[in-house]
PATI-577449 format. One record per residue: residue in one letter; z, y, x of N, C-alpha, C in turn. Coordinates in Angstrom, 3 decimals. Atoms other than C-alpha are relative to their C-alpha. Example, Ala and Ser with C-alpha at 12.3 -4.5 7.8 and 13.67 -1.06 7.14 Angstrom:
<rs>
<r><code>a</code><n_pz>0.000</n_pz><n_py>-1.190</n_py><n_px>0.890</n_px><ca_pz>7.800</ca_pz><ca_py>-4.500</ca_py><ca_px>12.300</ca_px><c_pz>0.000</c_pz><c_py>1.200</c_py><c_px>0.900</c_px></r>
<r><code>s</code><n_pz>-0.060</n_pz><n_py>-1.190</n_py><n_px>-0.820</n_px><ca_pz>7.140</ca_pz><ca_py>-1.060</ca_py><ca_px>13.670</ca_px><c_pz>0.730</c_pz><c_py>1.090</c_py><c_px>-0.770</c_px></r>
</rs>
This chain:
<rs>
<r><code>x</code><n_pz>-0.059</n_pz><n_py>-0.882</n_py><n_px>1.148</n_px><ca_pz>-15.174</ca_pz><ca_py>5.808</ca_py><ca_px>44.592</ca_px><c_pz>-1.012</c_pz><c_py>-0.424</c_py><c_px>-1.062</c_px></r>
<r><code>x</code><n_pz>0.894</n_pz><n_py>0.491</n_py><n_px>0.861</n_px><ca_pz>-18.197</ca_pz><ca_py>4.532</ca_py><ca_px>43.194</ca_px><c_pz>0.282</c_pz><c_py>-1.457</c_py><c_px>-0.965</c_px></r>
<r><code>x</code><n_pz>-0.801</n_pz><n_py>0.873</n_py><n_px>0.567</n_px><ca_pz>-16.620</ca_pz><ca_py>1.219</ca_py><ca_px>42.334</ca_px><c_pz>0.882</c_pz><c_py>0.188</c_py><c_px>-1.087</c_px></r>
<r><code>x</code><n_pz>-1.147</n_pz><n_py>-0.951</n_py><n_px>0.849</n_px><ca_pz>-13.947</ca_pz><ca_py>3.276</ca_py><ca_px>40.619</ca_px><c_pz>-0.441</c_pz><c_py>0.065</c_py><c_px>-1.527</c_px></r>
<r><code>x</code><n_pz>0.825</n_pz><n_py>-0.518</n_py><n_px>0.912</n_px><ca_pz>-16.571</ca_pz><ca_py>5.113</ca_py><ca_px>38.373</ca_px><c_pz>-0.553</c_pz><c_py>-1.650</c_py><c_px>-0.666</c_px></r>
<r><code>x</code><n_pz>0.542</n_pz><n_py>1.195</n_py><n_px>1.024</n_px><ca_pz>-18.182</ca_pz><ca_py>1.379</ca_py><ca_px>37.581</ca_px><c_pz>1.102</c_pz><c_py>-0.814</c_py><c_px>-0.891</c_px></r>
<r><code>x</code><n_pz>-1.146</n_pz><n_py>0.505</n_py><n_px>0.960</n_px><ca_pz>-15.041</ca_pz><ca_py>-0.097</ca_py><ca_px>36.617</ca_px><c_pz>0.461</c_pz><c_py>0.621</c_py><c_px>-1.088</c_px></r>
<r><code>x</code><n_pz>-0.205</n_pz><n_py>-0.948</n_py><n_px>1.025</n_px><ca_pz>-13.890</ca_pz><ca_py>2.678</ca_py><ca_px>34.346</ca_px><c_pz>-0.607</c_pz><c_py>-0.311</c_py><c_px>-1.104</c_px></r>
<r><code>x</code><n_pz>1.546</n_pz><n_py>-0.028</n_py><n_px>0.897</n_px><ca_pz>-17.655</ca_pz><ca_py>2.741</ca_py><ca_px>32.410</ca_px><c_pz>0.422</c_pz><c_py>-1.830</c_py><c_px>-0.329</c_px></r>
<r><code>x</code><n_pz>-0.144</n_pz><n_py>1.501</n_py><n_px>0.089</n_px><ca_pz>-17.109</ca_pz><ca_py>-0.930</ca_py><ca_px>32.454</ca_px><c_pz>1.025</c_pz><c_py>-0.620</c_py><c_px>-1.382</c_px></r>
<r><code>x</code><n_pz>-1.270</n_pz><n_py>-0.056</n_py><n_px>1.464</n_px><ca_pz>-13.558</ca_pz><ca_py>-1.029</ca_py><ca_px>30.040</ca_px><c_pz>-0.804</c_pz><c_py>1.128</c_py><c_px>-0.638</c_px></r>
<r><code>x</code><n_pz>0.425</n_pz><n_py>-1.276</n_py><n_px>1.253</n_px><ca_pz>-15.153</ca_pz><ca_py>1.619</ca_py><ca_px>28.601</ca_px><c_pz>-0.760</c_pz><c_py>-0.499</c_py><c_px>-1.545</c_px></r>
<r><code>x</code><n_pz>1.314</n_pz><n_py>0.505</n_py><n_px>0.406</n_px><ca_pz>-18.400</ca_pz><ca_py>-0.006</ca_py><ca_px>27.509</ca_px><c_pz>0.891</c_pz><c_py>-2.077</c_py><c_px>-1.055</c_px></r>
<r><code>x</code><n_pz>-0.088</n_pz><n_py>0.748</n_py><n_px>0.491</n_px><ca_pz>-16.237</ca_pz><ca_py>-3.145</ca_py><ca_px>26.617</ca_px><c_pz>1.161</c_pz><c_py>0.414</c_py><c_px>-0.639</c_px></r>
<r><code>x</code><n_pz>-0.698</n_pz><n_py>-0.639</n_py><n_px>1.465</n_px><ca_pz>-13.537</ca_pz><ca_py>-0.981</ca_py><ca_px>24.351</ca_px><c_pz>-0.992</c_pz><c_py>0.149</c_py><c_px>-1.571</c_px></r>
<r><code>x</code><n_pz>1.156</n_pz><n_py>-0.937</n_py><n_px>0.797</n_px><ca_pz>-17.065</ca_pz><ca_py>0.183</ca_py><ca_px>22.384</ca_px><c_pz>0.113</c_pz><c_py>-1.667</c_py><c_px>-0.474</c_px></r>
<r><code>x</code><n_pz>0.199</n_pz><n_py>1.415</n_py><n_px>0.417</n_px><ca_pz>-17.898</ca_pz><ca_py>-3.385</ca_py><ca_px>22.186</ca_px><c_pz>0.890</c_pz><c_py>-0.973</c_py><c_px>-1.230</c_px></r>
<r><code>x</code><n_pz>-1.222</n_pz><n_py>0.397</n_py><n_px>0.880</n_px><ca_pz>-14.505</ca_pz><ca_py>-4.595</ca_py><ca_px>20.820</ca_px><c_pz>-0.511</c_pz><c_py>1.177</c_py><c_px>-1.745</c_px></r>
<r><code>x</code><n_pz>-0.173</n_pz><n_py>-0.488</n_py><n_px>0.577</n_px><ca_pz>-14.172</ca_pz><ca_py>-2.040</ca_py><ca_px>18.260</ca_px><c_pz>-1.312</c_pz><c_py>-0.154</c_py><c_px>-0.957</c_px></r>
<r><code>x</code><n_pz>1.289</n_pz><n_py>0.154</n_py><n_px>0.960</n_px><ca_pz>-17.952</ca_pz><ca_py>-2.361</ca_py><ca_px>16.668</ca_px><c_pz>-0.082</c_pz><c_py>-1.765</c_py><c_px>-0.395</c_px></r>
<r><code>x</code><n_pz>-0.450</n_pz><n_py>1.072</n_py><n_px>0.201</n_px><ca_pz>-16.626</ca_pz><ca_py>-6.198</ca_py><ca_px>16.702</ca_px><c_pz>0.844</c_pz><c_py>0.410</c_py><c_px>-0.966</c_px></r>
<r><code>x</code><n_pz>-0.647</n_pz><n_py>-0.007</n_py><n_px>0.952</n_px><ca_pz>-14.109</ca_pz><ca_py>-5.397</ca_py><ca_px>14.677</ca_px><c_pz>-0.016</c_pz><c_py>0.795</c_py><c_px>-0.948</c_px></r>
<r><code>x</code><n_pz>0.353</n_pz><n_py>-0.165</n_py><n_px>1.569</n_px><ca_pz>-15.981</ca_pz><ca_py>-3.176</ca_py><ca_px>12.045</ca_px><c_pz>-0.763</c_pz><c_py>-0.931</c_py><c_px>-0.527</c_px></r>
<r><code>x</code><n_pz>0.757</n_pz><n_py>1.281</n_py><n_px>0.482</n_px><ca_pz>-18.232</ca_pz><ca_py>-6.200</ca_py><ca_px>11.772</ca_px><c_pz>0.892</c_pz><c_py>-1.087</c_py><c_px>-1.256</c_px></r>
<r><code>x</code><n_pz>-0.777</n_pz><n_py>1.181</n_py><n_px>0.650</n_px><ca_pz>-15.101</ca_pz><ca_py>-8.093</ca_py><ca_px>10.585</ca_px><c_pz>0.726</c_pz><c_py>0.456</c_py><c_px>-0.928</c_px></r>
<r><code>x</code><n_pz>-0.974</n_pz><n_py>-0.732</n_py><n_px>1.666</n_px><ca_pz>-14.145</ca_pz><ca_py>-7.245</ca_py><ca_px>7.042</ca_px><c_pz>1.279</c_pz><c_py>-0.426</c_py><c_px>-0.128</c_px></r>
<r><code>x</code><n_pz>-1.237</n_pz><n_py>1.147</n_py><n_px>0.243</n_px><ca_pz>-11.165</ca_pz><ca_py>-9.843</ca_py><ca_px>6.911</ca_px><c_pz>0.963</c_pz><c_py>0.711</c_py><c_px>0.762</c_px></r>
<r><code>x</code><n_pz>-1.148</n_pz><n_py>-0.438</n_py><n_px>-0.532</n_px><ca_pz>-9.570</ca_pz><ca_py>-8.533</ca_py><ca_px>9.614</ca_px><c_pz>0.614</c_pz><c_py>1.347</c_py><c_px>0.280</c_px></r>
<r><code>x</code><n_pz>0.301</n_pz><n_py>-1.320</n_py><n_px>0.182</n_px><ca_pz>-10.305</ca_pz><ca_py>-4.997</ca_py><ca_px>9.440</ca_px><c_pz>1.170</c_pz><c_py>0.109</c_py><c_px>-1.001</c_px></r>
<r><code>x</code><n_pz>-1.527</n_pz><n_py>-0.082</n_py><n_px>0.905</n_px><ca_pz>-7.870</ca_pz><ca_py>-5.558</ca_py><ca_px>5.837</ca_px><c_pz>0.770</c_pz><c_py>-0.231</c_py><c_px>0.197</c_px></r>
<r><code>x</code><n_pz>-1.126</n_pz><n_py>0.866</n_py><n_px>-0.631</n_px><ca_pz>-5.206</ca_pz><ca_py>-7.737</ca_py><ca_px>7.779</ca_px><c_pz>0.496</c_pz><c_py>1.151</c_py><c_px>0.472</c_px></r>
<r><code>x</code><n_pz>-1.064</n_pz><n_py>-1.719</n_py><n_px>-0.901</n_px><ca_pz>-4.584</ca_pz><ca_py>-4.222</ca_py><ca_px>9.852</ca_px><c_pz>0.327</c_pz><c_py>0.401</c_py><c_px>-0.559</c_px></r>
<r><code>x</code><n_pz>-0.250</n_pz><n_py>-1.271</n_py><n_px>0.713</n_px><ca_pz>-4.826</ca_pz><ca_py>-1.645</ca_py><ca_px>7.458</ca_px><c_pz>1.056</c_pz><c_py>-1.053</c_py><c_px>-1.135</c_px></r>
<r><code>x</code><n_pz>-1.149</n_pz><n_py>-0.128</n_py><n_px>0.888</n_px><ca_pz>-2.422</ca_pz><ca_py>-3.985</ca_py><ca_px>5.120</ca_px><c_pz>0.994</c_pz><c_py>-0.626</c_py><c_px>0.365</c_px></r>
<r><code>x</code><n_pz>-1.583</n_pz><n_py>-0.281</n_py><n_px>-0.661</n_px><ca_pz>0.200</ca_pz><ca_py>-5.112</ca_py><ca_px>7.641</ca_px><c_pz>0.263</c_pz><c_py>1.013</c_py><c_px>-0.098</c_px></r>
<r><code>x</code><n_pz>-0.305</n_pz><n_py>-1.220</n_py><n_px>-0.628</n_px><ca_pz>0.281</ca_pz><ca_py>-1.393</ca_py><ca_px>8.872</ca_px><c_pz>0.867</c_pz><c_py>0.779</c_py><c_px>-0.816</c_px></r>
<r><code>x</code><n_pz>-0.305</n_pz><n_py>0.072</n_py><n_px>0.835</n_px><ca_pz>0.497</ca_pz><ca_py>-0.498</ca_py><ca_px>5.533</ca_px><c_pz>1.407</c_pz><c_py>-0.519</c_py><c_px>-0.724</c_px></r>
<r><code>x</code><n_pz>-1.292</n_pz><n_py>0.736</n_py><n_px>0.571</n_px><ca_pz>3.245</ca_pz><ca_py>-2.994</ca_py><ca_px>4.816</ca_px><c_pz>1.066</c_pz><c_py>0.398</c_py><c_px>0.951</c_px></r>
<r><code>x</code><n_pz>-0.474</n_pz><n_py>-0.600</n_py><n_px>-1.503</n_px><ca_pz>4.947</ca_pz><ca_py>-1.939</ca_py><ca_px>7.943</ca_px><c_pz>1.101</c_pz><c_py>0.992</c_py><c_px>-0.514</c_px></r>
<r><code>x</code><n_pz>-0.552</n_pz><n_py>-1.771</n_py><n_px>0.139</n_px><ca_pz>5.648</ca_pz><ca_py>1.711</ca_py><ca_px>6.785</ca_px><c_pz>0.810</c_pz><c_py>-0.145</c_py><c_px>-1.518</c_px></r>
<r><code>x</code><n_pz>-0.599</n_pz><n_py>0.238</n_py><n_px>1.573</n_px><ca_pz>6.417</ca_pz><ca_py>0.435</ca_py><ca_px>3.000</ca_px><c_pz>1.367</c_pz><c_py>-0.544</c_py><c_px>0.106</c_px></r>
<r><code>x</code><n_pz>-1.240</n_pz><n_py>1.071</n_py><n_px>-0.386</n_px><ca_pz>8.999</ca_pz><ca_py>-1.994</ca_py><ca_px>4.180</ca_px><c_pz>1.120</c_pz><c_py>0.907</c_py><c_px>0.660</c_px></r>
<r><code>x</code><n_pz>-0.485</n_pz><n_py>-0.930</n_py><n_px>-0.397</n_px><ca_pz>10.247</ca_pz><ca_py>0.430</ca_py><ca_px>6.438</ca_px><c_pz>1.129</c_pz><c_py>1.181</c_py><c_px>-0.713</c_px></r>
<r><code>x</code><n_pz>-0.976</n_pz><n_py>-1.097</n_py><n_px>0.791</n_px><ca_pz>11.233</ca_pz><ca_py>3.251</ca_py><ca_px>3.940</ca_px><c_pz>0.284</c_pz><c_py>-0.710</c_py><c_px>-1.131</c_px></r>
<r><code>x</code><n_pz>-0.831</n_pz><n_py>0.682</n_py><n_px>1.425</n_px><ca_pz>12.638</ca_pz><ca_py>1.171</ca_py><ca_px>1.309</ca_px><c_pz>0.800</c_pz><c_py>-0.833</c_py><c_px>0.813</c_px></r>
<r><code>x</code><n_pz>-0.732</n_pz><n_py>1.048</n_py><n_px>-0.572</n_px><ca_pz>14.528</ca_pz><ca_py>-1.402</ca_py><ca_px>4.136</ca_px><c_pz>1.478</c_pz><c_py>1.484</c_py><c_px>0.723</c_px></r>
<r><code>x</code><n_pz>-0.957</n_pz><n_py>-1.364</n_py><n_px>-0.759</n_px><ca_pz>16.454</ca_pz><ca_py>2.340</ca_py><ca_px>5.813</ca_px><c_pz>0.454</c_pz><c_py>0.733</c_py><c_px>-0.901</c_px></r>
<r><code>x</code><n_pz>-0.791</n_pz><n_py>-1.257</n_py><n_px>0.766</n_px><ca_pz>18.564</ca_pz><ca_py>4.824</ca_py><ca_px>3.678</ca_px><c_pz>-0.323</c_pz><c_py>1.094</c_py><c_px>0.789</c_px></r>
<r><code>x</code><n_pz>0.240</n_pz><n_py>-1.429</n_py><n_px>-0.673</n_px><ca_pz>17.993</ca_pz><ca_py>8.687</ca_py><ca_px>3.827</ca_px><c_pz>0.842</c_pz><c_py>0.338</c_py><c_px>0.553</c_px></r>
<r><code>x</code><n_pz>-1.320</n_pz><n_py>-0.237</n_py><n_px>-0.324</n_px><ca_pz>21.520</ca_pz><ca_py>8.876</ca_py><ca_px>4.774</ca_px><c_pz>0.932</c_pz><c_py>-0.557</c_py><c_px>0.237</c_px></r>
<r><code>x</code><n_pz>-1.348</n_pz><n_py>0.925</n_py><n_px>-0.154</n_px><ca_pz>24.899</ca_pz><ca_py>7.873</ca_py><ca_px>6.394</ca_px><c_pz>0.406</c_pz><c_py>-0.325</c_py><c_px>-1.003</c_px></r>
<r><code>x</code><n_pz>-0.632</n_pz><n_py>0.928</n_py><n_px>1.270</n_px><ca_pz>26.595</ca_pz><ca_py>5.508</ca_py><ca_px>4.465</ca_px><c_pz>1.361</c_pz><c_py>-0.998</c_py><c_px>1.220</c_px></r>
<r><code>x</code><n_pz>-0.933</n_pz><n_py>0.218</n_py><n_px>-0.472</n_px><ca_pz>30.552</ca_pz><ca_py>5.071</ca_py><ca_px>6.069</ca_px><c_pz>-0.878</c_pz><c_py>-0.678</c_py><c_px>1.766</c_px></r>
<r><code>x</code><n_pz>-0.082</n_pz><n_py>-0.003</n_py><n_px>-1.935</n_px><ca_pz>29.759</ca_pz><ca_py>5.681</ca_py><ca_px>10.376</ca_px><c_pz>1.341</c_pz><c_py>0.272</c_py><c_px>0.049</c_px></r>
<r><code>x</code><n_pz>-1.413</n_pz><n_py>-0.034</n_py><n_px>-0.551</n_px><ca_pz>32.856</ca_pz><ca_py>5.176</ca_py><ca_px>11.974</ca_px><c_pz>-0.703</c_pz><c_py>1.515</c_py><c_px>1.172</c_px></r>
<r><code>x</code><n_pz>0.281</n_pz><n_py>-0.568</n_py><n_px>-0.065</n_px><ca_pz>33.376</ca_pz><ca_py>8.088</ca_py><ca_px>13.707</ca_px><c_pz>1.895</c_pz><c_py>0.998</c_py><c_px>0.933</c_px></r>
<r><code>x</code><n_pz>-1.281</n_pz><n_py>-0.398</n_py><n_px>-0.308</n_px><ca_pz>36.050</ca_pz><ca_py>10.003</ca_py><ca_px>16.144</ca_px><c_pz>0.334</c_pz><c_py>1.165</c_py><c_px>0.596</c_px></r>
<r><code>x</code><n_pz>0.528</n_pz><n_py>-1.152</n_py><n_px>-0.602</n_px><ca_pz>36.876</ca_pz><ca_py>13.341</ca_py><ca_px>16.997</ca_px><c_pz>1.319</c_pz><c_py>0.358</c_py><c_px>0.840</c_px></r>
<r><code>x</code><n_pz>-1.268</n_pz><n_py>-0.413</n_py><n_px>-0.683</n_px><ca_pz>39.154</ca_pz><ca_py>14.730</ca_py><ca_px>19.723</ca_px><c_pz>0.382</c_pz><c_py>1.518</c_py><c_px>0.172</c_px></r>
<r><code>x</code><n_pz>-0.829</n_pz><n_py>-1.253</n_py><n_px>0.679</n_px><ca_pz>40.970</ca_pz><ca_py>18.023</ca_py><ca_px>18.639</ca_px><c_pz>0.959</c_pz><c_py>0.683</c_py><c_px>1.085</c_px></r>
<r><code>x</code><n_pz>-1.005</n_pz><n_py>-0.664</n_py><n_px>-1.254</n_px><ca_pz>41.907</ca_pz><ca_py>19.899</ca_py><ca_px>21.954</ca_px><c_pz>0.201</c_pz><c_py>1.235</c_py><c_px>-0.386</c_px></r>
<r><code>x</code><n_pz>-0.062</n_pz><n_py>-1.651</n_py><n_px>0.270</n_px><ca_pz>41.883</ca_pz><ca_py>23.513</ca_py><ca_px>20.660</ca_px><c_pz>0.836</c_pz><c_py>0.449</c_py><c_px>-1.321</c_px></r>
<r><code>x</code><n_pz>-0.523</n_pz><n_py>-0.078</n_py><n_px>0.984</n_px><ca_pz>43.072</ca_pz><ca_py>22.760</ca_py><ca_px>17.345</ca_px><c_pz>-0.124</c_pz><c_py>1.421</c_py><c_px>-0.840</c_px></r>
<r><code>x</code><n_pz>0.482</n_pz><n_py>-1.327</n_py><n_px>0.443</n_px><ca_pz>41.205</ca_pz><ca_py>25.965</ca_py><ca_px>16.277</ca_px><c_pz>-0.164</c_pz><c_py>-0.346</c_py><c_px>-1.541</c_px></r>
<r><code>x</code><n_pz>0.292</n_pz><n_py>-0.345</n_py><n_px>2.115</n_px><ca_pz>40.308</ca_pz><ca_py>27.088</ca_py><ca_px>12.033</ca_px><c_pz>-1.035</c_pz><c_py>-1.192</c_py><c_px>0.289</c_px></r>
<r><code>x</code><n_pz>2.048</n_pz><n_py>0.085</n_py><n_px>-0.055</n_px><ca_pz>36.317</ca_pz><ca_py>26.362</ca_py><ca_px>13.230</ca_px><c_pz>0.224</c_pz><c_py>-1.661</c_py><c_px>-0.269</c_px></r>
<r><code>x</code><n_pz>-0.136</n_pz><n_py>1.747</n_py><n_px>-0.143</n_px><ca_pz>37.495</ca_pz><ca_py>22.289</ca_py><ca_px>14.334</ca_px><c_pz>0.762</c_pz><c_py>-0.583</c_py><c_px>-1.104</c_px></r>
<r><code>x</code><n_pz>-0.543</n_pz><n_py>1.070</n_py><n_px>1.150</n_px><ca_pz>39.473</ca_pz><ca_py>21.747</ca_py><ca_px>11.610</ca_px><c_pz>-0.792</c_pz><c_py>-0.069</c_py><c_px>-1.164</c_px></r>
<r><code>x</code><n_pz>0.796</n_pz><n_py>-0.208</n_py><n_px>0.782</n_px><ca_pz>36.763</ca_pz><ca_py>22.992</ca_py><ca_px>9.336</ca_px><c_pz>-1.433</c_pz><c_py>-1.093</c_py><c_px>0.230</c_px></r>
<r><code>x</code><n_pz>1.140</n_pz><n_py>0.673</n_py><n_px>-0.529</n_px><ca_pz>34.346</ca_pz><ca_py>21.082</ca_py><ca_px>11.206</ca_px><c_pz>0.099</c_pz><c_py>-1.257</c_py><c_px>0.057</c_px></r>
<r><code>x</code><n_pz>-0.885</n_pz><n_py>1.346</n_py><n_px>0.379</n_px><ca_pz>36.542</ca_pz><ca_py>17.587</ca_py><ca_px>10.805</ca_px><c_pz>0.280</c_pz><c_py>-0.322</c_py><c_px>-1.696</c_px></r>
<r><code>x</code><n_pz>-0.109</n_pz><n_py>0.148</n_py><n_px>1.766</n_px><ca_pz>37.189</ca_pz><ca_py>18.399</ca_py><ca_px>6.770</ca_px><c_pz>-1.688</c_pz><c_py>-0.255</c_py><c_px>-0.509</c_px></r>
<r><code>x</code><n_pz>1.450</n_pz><n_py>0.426</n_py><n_px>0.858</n_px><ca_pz>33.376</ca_pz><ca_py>18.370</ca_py><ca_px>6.315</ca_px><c_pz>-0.582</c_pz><c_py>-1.396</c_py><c_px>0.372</c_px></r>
<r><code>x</code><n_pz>0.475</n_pz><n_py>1.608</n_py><n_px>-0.366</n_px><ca_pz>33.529</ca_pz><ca_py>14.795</ca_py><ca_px>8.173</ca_px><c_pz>0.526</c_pz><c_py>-0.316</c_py><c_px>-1.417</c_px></r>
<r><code>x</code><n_pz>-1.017</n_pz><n_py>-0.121</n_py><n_px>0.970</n_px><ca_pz>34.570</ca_pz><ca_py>13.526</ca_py><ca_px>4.574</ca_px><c_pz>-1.206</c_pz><c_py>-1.629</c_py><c_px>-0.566</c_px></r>
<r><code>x</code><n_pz>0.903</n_pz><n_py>1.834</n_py><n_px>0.703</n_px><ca_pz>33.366</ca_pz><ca_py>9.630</ca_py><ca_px>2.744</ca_px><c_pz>-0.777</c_pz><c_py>0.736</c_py><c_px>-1.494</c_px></r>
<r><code>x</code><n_pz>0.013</n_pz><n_py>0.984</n_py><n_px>-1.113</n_px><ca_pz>31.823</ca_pz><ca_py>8.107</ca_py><ca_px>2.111</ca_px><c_pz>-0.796</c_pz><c_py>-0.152</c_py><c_px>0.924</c_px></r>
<r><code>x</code><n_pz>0.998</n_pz><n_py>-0.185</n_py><n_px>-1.114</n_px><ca_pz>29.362</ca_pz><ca_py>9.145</ca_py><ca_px>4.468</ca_px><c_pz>1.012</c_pz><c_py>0.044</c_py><c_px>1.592</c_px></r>
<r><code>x</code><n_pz>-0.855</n_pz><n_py>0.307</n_py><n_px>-1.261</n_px><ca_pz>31.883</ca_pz><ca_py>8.855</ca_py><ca_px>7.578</ca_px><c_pz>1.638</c_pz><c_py>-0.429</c_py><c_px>-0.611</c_px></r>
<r><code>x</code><n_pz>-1.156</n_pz><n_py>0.359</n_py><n_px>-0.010</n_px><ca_pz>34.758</ca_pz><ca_py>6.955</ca_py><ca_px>7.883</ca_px><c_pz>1.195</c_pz><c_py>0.285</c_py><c_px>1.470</c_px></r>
<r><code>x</code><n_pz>-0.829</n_pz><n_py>-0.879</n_py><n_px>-0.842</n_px><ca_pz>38.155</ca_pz><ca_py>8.421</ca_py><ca_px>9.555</ca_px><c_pz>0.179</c_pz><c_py>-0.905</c_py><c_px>1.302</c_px></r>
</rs>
């Protein structure tokens, strides 16, 4: 158990280490924050807020008002029939 406890303290003590390494390093410190940055930018300008023609298929056992109402609002070009 004691082993346990030293190993733990051990990554611990060399997470601390890392990390005060890498406020030391200005260069790369910006490399993160402006991939990360670029990441999330790229991201929402590379994805649309919205469907744009999903195929799409529905199977109509009840043939109720509700399903046919619920099939007319499938409608383009945001889904295709």
């Amino acid at each position: 158990m004691q082993s346990m406890k030293r190993r733990i303290a051990t990554i611990y003590n060399l997470g601390i280490k890392e990390f005060y390494s890498l406020a030391r390093d200005v260069a790369l410190m910006l490399l993160i924050i402006l991939m990360f940055s670029g990441v999330i930018y790229s991201n929402s300008k590379a994805k649309p807020d919205s469907l744009n023609k999903a195929a799409i298929a529905v199977v109509d056992e009840d043939q109720s008002t509700l399903s046919a109402r619920l099939i007319d609002a499938l409608h383009e070009p945001y889904f295709l029939p």
